[in-house]
DSSP file (Angstrom, degrees, kcal/mol; ACC not computed):
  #  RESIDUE AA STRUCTURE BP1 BP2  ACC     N-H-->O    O-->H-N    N-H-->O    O-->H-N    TCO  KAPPA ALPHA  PHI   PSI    X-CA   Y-CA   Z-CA
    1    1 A X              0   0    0      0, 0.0     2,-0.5     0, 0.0     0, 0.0   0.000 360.0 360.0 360.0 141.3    0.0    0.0    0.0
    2    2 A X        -     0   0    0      2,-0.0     2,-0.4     3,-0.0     0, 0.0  -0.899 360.0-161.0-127.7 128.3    1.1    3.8   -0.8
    3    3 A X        -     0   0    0     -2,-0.5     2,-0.9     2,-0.0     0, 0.0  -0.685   9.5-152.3-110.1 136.4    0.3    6.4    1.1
    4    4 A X        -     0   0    0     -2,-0.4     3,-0.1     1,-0.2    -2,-0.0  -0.806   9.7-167.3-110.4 123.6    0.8    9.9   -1.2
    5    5 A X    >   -     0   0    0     -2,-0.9     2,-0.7     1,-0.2     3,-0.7   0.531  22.9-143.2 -89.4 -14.8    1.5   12.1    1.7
    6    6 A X  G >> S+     0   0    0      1,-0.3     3,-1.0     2,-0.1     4,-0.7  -0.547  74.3   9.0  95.5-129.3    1.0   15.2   -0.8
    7    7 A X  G 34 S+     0   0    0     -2,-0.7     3,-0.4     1,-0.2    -1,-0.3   0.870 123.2  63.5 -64.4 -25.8    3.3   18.1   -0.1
    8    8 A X  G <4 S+     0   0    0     -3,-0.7     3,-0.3     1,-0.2    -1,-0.2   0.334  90.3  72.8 -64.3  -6.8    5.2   16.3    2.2
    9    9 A X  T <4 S+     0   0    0     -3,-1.0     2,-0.3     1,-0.1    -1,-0.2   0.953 106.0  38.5 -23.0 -91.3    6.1   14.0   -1.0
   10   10 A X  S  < S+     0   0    0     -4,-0.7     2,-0.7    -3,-0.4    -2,-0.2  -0.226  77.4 136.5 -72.8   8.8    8.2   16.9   -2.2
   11   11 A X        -     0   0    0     -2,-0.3    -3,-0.1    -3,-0.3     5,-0.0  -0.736  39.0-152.8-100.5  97.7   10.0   18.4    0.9
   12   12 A X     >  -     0   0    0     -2,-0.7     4,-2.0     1,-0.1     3,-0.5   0.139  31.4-109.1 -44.0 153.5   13.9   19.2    0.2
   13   13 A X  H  > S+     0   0    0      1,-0.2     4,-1.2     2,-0.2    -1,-0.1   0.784 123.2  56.8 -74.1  -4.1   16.1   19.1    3.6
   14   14 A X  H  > S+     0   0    0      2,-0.2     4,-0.9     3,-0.1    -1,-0.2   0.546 103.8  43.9 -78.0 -24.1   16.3   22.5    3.3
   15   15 A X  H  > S+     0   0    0     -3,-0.5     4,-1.6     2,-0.2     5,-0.3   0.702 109.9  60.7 -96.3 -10.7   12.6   23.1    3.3
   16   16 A X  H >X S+     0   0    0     -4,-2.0     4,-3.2     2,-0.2     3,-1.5   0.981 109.1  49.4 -69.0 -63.9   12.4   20.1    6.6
   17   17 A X  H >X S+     0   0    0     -4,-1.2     4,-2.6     1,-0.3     3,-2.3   0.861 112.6  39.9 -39.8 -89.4   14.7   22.8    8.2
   18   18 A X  H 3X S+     0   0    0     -4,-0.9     4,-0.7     1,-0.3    -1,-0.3   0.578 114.9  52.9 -18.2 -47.3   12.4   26.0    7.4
   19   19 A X  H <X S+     0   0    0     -4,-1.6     4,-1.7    -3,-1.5    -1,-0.3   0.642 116.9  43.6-114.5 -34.2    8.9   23.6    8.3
   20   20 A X  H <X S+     0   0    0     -4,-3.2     4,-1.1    -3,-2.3    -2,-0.2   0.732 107.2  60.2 -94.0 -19.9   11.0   22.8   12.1
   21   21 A X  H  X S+     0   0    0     -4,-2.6     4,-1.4    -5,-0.5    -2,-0.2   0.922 108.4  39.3 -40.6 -61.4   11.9   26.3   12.3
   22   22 A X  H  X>S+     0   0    0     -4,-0.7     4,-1.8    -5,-0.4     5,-0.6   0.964 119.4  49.0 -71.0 -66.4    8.1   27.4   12.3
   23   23 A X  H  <5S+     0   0    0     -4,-1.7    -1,-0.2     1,-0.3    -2,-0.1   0.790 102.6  55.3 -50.3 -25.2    7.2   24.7   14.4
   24   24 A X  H  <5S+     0   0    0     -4,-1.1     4,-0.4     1,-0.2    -1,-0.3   0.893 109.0  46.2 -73.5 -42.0    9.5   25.0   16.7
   25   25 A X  H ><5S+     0   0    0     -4,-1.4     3,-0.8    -3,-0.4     7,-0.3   0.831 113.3  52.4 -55.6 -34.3    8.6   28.8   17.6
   26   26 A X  T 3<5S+     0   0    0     -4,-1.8    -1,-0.2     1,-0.2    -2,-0.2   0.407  96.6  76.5-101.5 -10.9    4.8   27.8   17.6
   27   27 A X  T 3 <S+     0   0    0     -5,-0.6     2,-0.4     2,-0.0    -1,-0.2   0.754  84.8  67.6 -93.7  -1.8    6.0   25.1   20.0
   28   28 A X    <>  -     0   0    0     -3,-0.8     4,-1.6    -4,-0.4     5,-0.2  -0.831  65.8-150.7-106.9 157.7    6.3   27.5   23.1
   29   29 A X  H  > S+     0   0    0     -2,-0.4     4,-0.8     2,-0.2    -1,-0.1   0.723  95.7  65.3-107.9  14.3    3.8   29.0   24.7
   30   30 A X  H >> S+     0   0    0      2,-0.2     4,-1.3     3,-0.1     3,-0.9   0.994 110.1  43.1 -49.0 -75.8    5.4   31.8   25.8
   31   31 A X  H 3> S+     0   0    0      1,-0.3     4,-2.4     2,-0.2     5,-0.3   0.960 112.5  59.4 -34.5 -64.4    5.8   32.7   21.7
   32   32 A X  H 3X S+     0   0    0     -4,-1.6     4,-1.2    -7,-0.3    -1,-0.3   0.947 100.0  51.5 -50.6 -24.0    2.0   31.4   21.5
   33   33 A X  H << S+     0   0    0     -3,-0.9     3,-0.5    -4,-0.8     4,-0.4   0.874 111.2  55.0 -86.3 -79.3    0.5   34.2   24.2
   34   34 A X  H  X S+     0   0    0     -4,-1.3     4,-1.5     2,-0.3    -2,-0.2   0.440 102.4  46.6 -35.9 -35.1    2.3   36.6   22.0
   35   35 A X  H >< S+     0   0    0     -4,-2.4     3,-1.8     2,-0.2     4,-0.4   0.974 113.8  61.4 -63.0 -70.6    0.8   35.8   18.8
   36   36 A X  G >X S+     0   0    0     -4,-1.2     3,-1.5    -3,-0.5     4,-0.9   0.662 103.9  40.5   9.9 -98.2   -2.2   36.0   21.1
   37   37 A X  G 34 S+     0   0    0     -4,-0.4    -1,-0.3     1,-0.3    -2,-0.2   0.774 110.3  57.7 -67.3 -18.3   -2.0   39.2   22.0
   38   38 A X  G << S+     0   0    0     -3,-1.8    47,-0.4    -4,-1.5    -1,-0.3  -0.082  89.1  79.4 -79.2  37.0   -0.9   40.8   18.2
   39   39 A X  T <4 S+     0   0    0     -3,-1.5    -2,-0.2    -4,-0.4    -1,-0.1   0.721  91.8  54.6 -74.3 -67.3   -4.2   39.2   16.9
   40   40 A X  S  < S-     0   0    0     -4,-0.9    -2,-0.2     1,-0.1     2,-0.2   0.511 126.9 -73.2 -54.5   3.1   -5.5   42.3   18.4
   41   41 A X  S    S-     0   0    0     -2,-0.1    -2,-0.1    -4,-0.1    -1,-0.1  -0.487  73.1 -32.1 120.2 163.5   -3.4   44.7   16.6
   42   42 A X        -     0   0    0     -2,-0.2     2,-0.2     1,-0.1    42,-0.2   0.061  59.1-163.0 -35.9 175.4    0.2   46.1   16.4
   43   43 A X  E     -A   83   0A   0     40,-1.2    40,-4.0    -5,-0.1     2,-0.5  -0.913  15.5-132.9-160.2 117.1    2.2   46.0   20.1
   44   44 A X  E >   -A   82   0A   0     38,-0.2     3,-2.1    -2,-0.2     4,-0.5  -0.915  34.6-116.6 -85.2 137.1    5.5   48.0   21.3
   45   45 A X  T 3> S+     0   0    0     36,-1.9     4,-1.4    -2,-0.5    15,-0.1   0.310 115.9  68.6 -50.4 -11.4    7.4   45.7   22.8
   46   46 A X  H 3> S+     0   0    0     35,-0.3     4,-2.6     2,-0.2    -1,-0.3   0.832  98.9  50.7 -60.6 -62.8    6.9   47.8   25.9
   47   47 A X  H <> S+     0   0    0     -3,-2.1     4,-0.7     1,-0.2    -2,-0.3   0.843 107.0  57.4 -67.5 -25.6    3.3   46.8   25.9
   48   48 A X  H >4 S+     0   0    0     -4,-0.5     3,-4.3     2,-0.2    -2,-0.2   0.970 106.5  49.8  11.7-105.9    4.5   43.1   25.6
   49   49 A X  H 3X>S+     0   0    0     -4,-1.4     5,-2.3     1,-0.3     4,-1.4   0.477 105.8  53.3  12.9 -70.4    6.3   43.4   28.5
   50   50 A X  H 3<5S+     0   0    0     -4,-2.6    -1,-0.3     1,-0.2    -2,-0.2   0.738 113.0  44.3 -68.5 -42.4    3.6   44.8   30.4
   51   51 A X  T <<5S+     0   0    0     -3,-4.3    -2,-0.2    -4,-0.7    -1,-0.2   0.253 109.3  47.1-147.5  42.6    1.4   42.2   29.7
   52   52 A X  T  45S-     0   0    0      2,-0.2    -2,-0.2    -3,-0.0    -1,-0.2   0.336  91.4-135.6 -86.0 -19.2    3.1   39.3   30.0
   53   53 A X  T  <5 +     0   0    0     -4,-1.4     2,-0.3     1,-0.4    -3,-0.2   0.898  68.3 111.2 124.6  58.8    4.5   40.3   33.2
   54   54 A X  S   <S-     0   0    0     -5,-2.3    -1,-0.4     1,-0.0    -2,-0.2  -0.969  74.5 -66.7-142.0 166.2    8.3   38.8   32.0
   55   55 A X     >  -     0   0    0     -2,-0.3     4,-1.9     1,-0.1     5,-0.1  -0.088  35.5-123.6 -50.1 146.7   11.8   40.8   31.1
   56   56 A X  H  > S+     0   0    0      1,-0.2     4,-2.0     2,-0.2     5,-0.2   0.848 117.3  51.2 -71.4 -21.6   12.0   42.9   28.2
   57   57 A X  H  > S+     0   0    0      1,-0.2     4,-1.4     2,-0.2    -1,-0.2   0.850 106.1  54.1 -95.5 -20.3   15.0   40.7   27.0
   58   58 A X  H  > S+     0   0    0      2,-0.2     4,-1.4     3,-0.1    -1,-0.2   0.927 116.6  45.4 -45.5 -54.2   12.8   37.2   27.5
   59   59 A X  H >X S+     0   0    0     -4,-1.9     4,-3.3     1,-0.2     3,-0.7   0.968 115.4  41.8 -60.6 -56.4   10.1   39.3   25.0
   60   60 A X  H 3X S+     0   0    0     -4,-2.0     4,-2.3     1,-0.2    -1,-0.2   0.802 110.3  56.6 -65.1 -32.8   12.4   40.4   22.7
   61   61 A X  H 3X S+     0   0    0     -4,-1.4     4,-1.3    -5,-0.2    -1,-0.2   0.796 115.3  43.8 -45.4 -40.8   14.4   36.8   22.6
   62   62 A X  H <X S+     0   0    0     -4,-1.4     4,-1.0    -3,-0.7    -2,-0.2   0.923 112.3  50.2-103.3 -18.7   11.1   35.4   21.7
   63   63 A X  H  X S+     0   0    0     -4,-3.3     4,-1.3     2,-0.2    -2,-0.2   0.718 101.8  63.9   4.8 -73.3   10.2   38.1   19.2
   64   64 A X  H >X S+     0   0    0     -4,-2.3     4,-1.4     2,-0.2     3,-0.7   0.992 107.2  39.3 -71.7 -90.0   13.2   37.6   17.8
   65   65 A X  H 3X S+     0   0    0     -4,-1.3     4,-1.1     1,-0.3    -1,-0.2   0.563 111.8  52.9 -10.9 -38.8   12.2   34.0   16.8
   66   66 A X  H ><>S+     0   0    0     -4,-1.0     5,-1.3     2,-0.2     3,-0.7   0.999 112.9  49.5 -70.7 -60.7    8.6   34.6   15.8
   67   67 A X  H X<5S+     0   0    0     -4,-1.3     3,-2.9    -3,-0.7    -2,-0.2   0.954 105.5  57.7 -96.8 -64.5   10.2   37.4   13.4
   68   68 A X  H 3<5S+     0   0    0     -4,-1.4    -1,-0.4     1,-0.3    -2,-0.2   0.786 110.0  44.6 -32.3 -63.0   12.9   34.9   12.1
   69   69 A X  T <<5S-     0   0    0     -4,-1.1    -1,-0.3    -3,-0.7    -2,-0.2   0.055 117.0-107.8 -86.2  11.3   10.3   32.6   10.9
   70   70 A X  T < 5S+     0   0    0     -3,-2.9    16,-0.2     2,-0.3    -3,-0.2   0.153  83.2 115.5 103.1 -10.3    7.9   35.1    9.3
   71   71 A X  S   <S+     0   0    0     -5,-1.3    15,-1.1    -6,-0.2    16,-0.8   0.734  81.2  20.7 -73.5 -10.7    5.0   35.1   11.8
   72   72 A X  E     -B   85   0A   0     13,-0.3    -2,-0.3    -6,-0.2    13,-0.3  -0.998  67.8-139.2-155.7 158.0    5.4   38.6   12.7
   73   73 A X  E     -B   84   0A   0     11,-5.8    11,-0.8    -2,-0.3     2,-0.3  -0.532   6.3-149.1-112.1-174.5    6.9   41.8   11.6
   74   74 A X  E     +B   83   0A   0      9,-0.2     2,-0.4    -2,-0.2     9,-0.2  -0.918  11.6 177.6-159.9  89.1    8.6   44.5   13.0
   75   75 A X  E     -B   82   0A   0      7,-2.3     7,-1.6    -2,-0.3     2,-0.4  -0.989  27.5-125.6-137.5 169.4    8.9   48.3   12.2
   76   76 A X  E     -B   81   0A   0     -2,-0.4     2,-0.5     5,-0.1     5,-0.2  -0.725  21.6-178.1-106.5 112.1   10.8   50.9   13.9
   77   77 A X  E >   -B   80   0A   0      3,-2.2     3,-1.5    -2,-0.4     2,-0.4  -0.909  67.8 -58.3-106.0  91.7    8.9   54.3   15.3
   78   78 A X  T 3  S-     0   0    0     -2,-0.5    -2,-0.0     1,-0.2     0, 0.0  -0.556 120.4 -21.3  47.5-114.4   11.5   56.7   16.9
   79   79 A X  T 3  S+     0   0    0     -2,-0.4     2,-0.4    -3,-0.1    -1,-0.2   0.108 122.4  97.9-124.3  24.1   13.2   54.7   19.8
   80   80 A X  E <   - B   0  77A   0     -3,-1.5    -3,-2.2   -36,-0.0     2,-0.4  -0.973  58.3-157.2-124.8 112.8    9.9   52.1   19.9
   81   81 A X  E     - B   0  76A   0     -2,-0.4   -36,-1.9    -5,-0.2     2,-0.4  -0.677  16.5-170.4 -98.1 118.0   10.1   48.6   18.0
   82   82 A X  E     -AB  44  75A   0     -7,-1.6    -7,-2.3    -2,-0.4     2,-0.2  -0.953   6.7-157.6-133.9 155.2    6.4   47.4   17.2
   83   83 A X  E     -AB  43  74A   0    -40,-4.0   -40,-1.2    -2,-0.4    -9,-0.2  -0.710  10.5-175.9-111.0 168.6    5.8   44.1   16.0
   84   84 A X  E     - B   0  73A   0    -11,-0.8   -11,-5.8    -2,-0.2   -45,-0.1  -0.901  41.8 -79.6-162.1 154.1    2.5   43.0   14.0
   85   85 A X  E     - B   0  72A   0    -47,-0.4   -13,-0.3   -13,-0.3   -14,-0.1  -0.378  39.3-150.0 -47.2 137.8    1.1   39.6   12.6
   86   86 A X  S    S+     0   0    0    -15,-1.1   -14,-0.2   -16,-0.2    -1,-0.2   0.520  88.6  11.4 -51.8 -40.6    3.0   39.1    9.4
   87   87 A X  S  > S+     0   0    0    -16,-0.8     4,-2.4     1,-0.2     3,-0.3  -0.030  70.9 179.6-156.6  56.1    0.4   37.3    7.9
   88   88 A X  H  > S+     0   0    0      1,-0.2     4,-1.5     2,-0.2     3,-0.3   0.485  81.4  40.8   2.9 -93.2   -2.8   37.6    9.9
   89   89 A X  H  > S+     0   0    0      1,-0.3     4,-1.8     2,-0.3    -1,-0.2   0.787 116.9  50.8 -70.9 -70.8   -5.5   35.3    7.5
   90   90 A X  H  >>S+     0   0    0      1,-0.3     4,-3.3    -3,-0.3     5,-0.5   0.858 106.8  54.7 -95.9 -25.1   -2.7   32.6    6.8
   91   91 A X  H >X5S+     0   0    0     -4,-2.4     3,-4.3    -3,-0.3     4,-1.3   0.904 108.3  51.1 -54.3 -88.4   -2.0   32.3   10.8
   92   92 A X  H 3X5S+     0   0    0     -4,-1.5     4,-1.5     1,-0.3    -2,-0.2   0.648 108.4  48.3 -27.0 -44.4   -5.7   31.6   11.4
   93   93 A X  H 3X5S+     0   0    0     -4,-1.8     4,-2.1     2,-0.3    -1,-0.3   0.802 108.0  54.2 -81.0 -29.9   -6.0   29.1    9.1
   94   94 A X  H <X5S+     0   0    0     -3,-4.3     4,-1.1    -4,-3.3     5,-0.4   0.961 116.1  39.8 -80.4 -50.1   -2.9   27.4   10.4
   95   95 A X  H  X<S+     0   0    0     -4,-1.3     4,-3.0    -5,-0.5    -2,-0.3   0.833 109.0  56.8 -33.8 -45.8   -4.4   27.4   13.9
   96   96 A X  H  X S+     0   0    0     -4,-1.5     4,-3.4     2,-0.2     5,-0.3   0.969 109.0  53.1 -90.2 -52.7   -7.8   26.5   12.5
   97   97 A X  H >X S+     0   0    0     -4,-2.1     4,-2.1     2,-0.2     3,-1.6   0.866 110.5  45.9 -18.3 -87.7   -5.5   23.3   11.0
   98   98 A X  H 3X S+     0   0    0     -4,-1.1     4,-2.6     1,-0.3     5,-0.4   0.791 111.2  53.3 -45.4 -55.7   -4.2   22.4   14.4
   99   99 A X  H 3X S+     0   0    0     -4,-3.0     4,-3.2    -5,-0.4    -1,-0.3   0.876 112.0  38.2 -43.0 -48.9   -7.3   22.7   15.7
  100  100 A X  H <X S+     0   0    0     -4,-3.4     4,-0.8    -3,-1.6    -2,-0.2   0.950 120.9  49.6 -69.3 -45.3   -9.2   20.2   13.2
  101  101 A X  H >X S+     0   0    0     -4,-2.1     3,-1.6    -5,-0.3     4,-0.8   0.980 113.5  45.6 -74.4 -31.6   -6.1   17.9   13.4
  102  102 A X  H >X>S+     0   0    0     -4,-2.6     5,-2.8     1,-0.3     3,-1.3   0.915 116.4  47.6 -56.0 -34.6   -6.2   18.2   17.4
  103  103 A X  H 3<5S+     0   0    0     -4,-3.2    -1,-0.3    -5,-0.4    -2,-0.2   0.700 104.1  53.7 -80.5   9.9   -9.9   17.5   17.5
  104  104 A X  H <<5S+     0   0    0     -3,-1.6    -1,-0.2    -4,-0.8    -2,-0.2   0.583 110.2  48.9-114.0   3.8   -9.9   14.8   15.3
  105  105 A X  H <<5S-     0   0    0     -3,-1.3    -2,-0.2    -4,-0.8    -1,-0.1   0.233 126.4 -99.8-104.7   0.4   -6.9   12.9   17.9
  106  106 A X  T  <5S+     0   0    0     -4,-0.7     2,-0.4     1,-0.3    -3,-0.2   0.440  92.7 100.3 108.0 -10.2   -9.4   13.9   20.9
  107  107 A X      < +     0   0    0     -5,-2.8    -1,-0.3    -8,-0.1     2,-0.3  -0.806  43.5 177.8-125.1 155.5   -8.0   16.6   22.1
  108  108 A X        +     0   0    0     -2,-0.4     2,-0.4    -3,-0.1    -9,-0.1  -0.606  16.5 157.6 175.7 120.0   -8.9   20.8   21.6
  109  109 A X        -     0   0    0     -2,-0.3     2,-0.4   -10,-0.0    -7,-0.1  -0.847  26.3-166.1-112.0 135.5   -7.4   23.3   23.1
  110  110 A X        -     0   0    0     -2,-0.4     4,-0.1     1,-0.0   -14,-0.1  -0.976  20.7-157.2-122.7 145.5   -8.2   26.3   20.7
  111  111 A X  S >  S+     0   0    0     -2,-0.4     3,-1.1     1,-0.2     4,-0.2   0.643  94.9  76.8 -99.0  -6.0   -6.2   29.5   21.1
  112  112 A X  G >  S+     0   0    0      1,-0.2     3,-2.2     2,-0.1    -1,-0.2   0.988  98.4  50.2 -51.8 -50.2   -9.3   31.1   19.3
  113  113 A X  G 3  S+     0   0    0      1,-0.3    -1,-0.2     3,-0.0    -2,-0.2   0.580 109.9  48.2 -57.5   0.0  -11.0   30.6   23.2
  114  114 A X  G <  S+     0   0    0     -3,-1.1    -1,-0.3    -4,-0.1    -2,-0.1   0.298  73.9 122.3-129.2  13.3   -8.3   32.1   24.9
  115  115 A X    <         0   0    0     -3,-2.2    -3,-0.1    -4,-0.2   -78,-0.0  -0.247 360.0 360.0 -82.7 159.2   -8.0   35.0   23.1
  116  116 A X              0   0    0    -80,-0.1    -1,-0.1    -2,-0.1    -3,-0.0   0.772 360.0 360.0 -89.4 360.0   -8.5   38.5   25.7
């Protein structure tokens, strides 16, 4: 029997890297409360801070990771770095993914529910 896995078919080691890259940022949840709060709109890294109640150089460390791997952006306003979703719409849909494949193993946690 052959099981056509689809895009995963087709995946260079270079693109394995890039695809454990992402996951691996989406695998803390430190990084996850932070997408979490830029659903609602841009953030200075100030307001981060503030409300995750951790060091600015823990926010910015994990920032700096989301950013690396495309999920969020960055631009610079006088002496205040604000980050935003990179890519709103395609974020949902990978959540709404995680979601279908977690409910369909039993389990669902949706970060839609936990949003403030």
């Amino acid at each position: 029997m052959t099981i056509n896995y689809g895009v995963l078919d087709s995946v260079t080691f270079e693109d394995r890297n890039t695809y454990a890259a992402l996951f691996h940022a989406l695998a803390e949840p430190t990084r996850l409360a932070l997408l979490e709060h830029l659903v609602n709109g841009e953030h200075r890294v100030r307001d981060l801070v503030d409300h995750m109640h951790l060091a600015q150089s823990t926010v910015s460390k994990h920032l700096a990771c989301l950013r690396d791997c495309g999920l969020v952006q960055m631009r610079i306003e006088g002496r205040s770095s604000w980050f935003s979703l990179a890519e709103p719409a395609r974020l949902a849909d990978l959540v709404e993914a995680a979601d279908a494949l977690l409910s369909a193993s039993g389990v669902s946690p949706s970060l839609r529910d936990h949003q403030d």
